[in-house]
ROMARMAR-641192 format. One record per residue (C-alpha): x, y, z. Coordinates in nm, 3 decimals. Layout:
REM residues N
{u = X, v = Y, w = Z}
...
***
This chain:
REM residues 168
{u = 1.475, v = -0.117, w = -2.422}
{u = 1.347, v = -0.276, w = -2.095}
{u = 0.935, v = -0.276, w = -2.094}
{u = 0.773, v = -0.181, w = -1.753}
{u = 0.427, v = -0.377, w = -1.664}
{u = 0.236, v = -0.462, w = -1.424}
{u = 0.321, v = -0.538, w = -1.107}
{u = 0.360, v = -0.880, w = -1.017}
{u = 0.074, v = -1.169, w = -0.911}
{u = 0.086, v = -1.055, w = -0.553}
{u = -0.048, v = -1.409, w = -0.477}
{u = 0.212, v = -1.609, w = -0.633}
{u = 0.493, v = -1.342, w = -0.605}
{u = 0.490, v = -1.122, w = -0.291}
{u = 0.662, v = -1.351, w = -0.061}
{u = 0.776, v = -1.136, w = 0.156}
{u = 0.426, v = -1.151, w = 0.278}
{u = 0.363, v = -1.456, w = 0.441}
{u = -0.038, v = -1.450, w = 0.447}
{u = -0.178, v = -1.255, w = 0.180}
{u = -0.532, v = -1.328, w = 0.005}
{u = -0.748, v = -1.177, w = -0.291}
{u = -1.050, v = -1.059, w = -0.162}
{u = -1.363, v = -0.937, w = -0.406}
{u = -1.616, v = -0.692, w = -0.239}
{u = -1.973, v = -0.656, w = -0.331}
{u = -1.991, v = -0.351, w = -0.553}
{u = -1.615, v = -0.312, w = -0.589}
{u = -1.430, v = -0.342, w = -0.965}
{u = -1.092, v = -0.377, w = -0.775}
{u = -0.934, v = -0.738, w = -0.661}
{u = -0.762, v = -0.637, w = -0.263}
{u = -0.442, v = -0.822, w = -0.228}
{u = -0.452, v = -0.817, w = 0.190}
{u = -0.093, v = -0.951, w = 0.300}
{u = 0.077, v = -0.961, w = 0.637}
{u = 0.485, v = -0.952, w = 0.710}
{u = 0.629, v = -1.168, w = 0.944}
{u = 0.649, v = -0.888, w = 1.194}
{u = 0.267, v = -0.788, w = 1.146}
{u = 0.320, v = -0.531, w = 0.918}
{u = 0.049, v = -0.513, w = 0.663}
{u = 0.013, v = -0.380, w = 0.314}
{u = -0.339, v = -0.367, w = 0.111}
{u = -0.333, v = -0.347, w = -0.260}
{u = -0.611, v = -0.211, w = -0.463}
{u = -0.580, v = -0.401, w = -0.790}
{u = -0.229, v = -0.225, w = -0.822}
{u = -0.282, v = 0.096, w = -0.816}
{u = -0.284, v = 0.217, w = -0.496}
{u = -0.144, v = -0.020, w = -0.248}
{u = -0.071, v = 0.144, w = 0.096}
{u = 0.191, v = -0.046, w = 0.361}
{u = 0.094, v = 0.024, w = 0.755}
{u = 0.333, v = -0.083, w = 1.067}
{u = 0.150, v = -0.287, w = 1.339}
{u = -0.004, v = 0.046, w = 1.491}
{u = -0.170, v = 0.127, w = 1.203}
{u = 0.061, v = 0.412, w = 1.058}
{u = 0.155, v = 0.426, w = 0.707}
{u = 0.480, v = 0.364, w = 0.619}
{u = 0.486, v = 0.347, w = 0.241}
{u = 0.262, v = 0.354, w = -0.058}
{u = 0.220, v = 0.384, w = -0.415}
{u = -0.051, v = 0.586, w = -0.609}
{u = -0.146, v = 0.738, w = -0.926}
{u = 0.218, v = 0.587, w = -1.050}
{u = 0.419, v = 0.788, w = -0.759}
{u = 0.604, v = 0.554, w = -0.462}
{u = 0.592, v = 0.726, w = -0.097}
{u = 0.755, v = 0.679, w = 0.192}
{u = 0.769, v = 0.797, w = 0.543}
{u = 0.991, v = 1.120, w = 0.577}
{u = 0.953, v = 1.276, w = 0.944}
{u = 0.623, v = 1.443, w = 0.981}
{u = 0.554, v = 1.434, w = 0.606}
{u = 0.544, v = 1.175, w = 0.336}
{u = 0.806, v = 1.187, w = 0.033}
{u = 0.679, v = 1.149, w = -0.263}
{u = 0.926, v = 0.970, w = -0.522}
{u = 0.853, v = 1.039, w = -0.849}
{u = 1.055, v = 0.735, w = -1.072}
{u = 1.114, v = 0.809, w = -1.436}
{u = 1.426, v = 0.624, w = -1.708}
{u = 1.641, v = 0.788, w = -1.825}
{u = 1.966, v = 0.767, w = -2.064}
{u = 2.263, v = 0.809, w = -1.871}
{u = 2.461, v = 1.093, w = -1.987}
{u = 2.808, v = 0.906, w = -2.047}
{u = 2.664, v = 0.579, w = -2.179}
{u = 2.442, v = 0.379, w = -2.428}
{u = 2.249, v = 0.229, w = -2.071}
{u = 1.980, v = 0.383, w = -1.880}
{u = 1.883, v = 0.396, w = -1.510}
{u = 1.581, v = 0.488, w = -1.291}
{u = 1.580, v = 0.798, w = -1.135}
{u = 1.432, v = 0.912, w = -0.827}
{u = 1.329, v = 1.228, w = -0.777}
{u = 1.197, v = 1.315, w = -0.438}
{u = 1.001, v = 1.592, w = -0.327}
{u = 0.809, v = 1.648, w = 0.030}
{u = 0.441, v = 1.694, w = 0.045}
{u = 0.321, v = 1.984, w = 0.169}
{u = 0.043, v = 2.025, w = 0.446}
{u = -0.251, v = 2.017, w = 0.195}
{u = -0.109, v = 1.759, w = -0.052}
{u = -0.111, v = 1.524, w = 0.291}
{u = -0.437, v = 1.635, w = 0.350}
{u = -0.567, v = 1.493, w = 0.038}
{u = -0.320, v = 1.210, w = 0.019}
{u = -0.458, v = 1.127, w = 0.378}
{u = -0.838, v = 1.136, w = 0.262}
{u = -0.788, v = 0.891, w = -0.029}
{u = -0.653, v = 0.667, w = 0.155}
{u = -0.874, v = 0.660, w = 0.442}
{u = -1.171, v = 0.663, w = 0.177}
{u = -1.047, v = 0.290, w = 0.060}
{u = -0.944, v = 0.214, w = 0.334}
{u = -1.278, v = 0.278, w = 0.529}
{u = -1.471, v = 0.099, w = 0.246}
{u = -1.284, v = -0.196, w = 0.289}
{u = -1.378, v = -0.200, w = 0.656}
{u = -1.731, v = -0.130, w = 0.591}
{u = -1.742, v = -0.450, w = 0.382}
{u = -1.565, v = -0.664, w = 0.553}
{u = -1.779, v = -0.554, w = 0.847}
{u = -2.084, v = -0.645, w = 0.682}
{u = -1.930, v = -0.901, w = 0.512}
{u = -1.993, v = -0.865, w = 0.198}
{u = -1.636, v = -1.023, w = 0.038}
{u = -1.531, v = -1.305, w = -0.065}
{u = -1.150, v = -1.486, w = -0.044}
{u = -1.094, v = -1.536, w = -0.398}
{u = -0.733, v = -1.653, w = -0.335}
{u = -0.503, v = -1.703, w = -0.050}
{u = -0.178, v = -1.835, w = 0.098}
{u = -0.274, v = -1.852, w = 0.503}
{u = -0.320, v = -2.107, w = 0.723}
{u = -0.679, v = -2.007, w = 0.749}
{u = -0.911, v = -1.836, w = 0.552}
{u = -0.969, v = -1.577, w = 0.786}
{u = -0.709, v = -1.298, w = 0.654}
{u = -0.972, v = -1.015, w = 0.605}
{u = -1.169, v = -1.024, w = 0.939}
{u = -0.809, v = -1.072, w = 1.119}
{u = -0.699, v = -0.762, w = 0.928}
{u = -1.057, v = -0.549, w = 1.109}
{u = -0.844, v = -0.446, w = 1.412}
{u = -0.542, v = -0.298, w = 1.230}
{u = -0.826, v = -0.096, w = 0.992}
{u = -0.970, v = 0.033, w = 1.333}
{u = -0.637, v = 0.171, w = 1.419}
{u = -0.559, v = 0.308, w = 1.055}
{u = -0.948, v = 0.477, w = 1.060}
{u = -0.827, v = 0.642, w = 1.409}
{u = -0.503, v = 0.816, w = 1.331}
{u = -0.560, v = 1.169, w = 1.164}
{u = -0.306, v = 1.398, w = 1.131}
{u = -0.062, v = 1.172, w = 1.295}
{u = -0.099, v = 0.855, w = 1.044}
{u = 0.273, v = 0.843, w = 0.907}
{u = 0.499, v = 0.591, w = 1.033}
{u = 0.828, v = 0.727, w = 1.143}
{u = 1.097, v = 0.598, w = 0.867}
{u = 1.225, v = 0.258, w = 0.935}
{u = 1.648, v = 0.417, w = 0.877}
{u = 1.812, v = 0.706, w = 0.788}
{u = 1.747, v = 0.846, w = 0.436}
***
């Protein structure tokens, strides 16, 4: 039976992110893995468990929290709930995906959690009161570099989800 754990040292790991660094807050329990794509998207990881992925406007195109992935489905997000299970015809099992829409109030709430951290972040980097723990950059510079994109995050309301990157 295949194990599930954590998700991987974002540092050494998330490649796909070609500047990413640990930062520690004052105050703050969680490690924030900050990384940026090579076309400026940016995700932000608290510990790992929630991590939320923004385009270079500052909309949200993905995320994960409480154990549930989301993604960017028209006005709404989807929330994809994954769970293993035996396959009917075989000894194997596979991951399945079951997807359901959030409605207007579940946004709502998903939308305030979000902007909680997220504005938190911004507040200590603002004053800041972090500190790079680890990094893969050129510079060391990754959190005040990421104040701009939080500005634009903090400033979208009700219109704060990316429109999906393909057809679904």
């Amino acid at each position: 039976m295949r194990q599930e754990s954590d998700k991987e040292d974002l540092i050494r790991d998330a490649t796909a992110m070609v500047e990413r660094a640990e930062v520690i807050c004052a105050g703050w329990s969680a490690v924030i893995t900050i990384g940026f794509f090579r076309d400026g998207r940016c995700a932000v990881y608290f510990d790992q468990d929630p991590f939320y992925q923004f385009d270079t406007h500052g909309l949200l195109r993905r995320a994960f929290e409480a154990g549930y992935l989301y993604r960017s489905q028209g006005s709404t997000l989807a929330r994809l709930d994954r769970s293993r299970r035996a396959d009917e015809h075989s000894e194997t099992s596979g991951v399945v995906l079951q997807r359901s829409d959030l409605t207007d109030s579940d946004l709502r709430r998903f939308h305030e959690r979000m902007t909680f951290l997220i504005n938190r972040l911004h507040e200590a980097i603002t004053a800041q009161q972090y500190r790079v723990h680890r990094a893969v950059t050129q510079d060391s510079q990754i959190p005040a570099r990421t104040l701009p994109l939080l500005n634009l995050i903090l400033q979208h309301e009700t219109d704060f989800i990316s429109p999906p990157a393909g057809p679904r």
